[in-house]
N, C-alpha and C positions, 0 to 999 in steps of 0.2 A: 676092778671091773665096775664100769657105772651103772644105776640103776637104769634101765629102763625106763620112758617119759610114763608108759601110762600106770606104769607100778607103782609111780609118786603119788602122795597124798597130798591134797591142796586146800588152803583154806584160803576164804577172800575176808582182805585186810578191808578195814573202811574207818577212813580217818574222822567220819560226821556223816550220822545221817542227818538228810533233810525232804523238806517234802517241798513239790513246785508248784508255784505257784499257778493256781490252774489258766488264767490269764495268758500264759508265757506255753502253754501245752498242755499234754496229757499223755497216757502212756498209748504205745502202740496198741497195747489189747482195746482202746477205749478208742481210739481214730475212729474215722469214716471209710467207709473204702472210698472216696474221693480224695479225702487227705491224704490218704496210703497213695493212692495215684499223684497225688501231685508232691508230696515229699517224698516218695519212696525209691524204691530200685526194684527194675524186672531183673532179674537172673533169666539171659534168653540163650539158651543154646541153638545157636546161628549156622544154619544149614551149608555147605558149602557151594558154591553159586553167588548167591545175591552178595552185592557190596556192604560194606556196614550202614552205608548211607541210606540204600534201598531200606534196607531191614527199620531204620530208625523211620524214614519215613511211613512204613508199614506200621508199624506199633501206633504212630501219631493216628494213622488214619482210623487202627480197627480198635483204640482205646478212645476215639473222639476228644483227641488232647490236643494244645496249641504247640506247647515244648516238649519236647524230647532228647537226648544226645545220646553216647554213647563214651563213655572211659578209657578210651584206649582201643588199639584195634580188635576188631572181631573174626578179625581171619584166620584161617588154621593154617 
């Protein structure tokens, strides 16, 4: 019988640590919430009605953003 996933012990392997060059980023704790808007991803649970298109247009309008898209469809 197999163990169970969450009864497994897990350790994280790391072959080098290194640290980034701050030039090149920083960690999400240290972002802007600007930068969070504009790299980031809403997790939007999409009502059912409006198209994904609407919805993407909706976020552009009430987040005052240029770009937006969406991953795949949003339809249920």
């Amino acid at each position: 019988m197999a163990t169970p996933p969450w009864e497994i012990t897990r350790s994280l392997l790391a072959k080098a640590s290194e640290e980034t060059d701050p030039k090149y980023g920083c960690t999400p704790e240290n972002r802007s919430f600007r930068n969070h808007l504009r790299y980031g991803v809403i997790n939007l649970d999409k009502p059912p009605g409006p198209t994904s298109h609407e919805v993407v247009a909706w976020v552009k309008r009430i987040m005052n953003i240029e770009r937006a898209g969406h991953g795949g469809t949003l339809e249920i």
